[in-house]
C-alpha positions as CSV (number, residue, x, y, z in Angstrom):
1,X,153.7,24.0,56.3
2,X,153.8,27.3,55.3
3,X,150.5,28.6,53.4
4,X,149.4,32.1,52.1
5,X,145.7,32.5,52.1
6,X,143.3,34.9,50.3
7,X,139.5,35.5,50.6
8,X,137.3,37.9,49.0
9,X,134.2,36.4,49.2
10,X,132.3,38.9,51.4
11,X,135.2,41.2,52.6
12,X,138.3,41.0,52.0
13,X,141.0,38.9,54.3
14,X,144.8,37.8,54.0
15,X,146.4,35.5,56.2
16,X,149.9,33.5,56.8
17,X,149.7,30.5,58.5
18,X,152.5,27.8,59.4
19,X,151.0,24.4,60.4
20,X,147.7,26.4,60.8
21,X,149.0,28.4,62.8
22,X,148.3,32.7,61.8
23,X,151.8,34.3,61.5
24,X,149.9,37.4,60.3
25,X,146.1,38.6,59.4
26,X,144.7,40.8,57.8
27,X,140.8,41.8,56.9
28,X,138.8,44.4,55.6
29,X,135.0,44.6,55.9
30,X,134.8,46.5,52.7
31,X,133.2,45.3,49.8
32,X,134.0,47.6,46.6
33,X,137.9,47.8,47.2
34,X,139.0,44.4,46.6
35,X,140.7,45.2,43.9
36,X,142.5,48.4,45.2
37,X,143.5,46.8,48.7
38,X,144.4,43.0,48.4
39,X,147.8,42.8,46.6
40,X,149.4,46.0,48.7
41,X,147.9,44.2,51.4
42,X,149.8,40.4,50.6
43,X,153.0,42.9,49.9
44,X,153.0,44.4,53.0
45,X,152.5,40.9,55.1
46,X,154.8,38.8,52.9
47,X,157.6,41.5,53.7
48,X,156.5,42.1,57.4
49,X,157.0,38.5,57.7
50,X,160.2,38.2,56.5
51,X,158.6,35.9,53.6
52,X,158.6,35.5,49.6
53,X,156.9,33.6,47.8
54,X,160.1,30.6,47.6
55,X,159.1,30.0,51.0
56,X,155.6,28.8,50.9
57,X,154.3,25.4,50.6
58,X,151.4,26.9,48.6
59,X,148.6,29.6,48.0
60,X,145.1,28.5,49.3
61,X,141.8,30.8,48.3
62,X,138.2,30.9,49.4
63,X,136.2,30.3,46.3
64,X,132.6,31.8,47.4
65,X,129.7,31.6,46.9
66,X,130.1,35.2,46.5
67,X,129.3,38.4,44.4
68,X,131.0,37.9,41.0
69,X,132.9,40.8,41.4
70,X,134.5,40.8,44.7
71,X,134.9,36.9,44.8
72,X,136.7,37.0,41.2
73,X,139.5,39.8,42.4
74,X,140.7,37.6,45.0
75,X,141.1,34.2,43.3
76,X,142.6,36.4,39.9
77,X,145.5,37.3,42.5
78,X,145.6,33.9,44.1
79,X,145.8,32.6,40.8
80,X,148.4,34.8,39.6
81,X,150.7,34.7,42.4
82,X,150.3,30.5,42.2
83,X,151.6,30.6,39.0
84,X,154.5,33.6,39.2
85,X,155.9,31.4,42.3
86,X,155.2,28.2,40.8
87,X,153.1,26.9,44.1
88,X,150.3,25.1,44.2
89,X,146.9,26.4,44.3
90,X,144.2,25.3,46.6
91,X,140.7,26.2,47.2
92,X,138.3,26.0,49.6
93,X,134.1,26.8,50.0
94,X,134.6,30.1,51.8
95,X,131.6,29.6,54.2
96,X,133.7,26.5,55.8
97,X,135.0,29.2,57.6
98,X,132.3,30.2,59.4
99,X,131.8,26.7,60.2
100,X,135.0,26.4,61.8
101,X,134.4,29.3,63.8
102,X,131.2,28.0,65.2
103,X,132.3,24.4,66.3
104,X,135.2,26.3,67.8
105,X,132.6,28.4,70.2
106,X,131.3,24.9,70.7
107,X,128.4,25.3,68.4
108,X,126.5,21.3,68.6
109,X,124.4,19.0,66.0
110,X,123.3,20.5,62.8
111,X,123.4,24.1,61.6
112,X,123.4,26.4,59.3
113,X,125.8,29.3,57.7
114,X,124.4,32.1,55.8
115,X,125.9,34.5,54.5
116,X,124.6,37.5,52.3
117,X,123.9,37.0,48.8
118,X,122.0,40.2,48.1
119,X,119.1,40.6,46.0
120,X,117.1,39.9,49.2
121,X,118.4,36.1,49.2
122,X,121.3,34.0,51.5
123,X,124.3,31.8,50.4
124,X,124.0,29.1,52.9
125,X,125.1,25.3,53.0
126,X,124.8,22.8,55.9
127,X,127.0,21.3,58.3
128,X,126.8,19.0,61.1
129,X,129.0,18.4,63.9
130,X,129.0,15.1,65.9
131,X,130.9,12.0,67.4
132,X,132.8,12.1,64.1
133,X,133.9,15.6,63.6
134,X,132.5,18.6,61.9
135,X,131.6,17.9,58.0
136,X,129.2,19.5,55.3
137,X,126.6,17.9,54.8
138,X,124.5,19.9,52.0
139,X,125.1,23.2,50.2
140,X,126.2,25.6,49.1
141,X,123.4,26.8,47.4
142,X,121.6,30.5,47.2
143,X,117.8,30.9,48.5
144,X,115.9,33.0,50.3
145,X,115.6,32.9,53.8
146,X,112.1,31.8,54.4
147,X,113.7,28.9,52.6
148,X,116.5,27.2,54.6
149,X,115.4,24.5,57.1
150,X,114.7,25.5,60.5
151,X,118.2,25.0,61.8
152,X,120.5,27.3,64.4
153,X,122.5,29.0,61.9
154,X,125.8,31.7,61.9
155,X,126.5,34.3,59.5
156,X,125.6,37.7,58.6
157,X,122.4,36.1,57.1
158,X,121.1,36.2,60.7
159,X,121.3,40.0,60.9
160,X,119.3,40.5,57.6
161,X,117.0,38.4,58.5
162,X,116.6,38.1,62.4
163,X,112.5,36.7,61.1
164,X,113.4,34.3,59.6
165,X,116.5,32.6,60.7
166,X,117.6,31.5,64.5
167,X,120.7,31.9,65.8
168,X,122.7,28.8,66.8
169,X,123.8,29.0,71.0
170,X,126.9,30.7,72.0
171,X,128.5,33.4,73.7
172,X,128.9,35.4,71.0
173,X,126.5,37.1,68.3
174,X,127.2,35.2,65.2
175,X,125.2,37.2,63.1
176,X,127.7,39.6,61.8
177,X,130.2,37.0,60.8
178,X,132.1,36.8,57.4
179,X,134.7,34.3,56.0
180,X,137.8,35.1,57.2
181,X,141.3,33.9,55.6
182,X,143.1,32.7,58.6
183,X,140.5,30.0,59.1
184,X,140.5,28.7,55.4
185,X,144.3,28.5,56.0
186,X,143.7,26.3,59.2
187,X,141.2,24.2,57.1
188,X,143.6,23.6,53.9
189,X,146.8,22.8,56.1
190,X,144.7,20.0,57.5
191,X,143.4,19.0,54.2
192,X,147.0,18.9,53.1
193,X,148.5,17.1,56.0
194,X,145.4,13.9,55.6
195,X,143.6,15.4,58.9
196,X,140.8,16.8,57.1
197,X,138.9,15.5,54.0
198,X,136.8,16.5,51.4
199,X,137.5,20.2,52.0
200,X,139.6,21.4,49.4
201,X,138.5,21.7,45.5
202,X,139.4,23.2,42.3
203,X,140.3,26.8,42.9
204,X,136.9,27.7,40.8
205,X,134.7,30.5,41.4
206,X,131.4,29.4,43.3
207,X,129.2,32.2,41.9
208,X,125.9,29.8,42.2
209,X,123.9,32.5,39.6
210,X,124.2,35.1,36.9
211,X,126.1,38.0,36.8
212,X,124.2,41.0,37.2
213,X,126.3,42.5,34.2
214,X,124.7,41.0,31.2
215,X,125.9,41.3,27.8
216,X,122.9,43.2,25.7
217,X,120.7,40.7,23.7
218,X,121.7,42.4,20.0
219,X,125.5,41.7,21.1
220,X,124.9,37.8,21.8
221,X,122.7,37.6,18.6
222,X,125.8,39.3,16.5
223,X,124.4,42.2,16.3
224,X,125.8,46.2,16.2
């Protein structure tokens, strides 16, 4: 299975994978270019690859939680390319990701992933890996720190707030992680291929609050 996946949900990130496999990544840790660098970005791999858009089994995107900004860039152009190469769409909670990565490093029992949601607050949902797999088990939802249960967590939460959130046991430091599209592409494969369940869903933005943007209070009373 051949799947092209996109993620803009903190950064940005592209990846091809066959049978979960990567064929090709690429990320960016920027956060105000989205727009600018994701579709050259796709280009380039698709073509480096040797790849159109005929070939894949479908288009898979991370759907947040995220800023409404960058998270709506990325799944307009999964979107868009989905429906030019008549492919199916798939999403997937972005922060599923992170929890890949961290039952990879061998991450145990219940934990947390937080990620940043600004305005002094985490996006954060948890999972909870046992005798039966990994799975989610609450969340995603957008708090404050000081709110989240007293769990070992991953995610660049940790590095905003080192007070008020532990990081879980590994190797590595976890607390600069983002979501990252080569993993969501490992996750829908095994959706796809009846390994995995419950993990894709609508290819919906998962923006858990307001835009900052608001439209000005005479313009939603009809006003000039």
């Amino acid at each position: 299975m051949l799947l092209l996946t996109i993620d803009s949900s903190a950064g940005a990130s592209v990846a091809l994978t066959r049978d979960g496999a990567p064929l090709d990544a690429w990320r960016t840790e920027q956060t105000t270019s989205h727009a600018e660098v994701l579709a050259p970005a796709v280009q380039r791999m698709m073509i480096g690859a040797g790849v159109t858009g005929a070939d894949l089994d479908g288009v898979a995107v991370g759907v947040g939680p995220g800023p409404f900004t960058g998270l709506r860039v990325g799944l307009a152009l999964a979107h868009a390319l989905a429906e030019a190469w008549r492919k199916p769409l798939h999403g997937i909670c972005s922060l599923d990701s992170l929890a890949l990565r961290a039952t990879d490093a061998g991450v145990e029992g219940e934990f947390l992933v937080a990620t940043d949601a600004r305005r002094r607050e985490v996006y954060w949902a948890q999972y909870i890996r046992d005798e039966k797999g990994s799975r989610l088990v609450r969340g995603p939802f957008g708090a404050s720190a000081t709110d989240l249960p007293e769990l070992p967590a991953v995610g660049a939460g940790l590095g905003l707030y080192p007070q008020e959130l532990r990081p879980a046991t590994m190797d590595e430091d976890p607390s600069a992680w983002v979501p990252d599209a080569a993993e969501l592409g490992q996750l829908a494969e095994g959706a796809l291929v009846g390994e995995l369940h419950g993990v894709l869903c609508q290819a919906r933005p998962l923006y858990l609050r307001e835009s900052d943007a608001q439209v000005p209070v005479q313009m939603r009373q009809g006003g000039s």
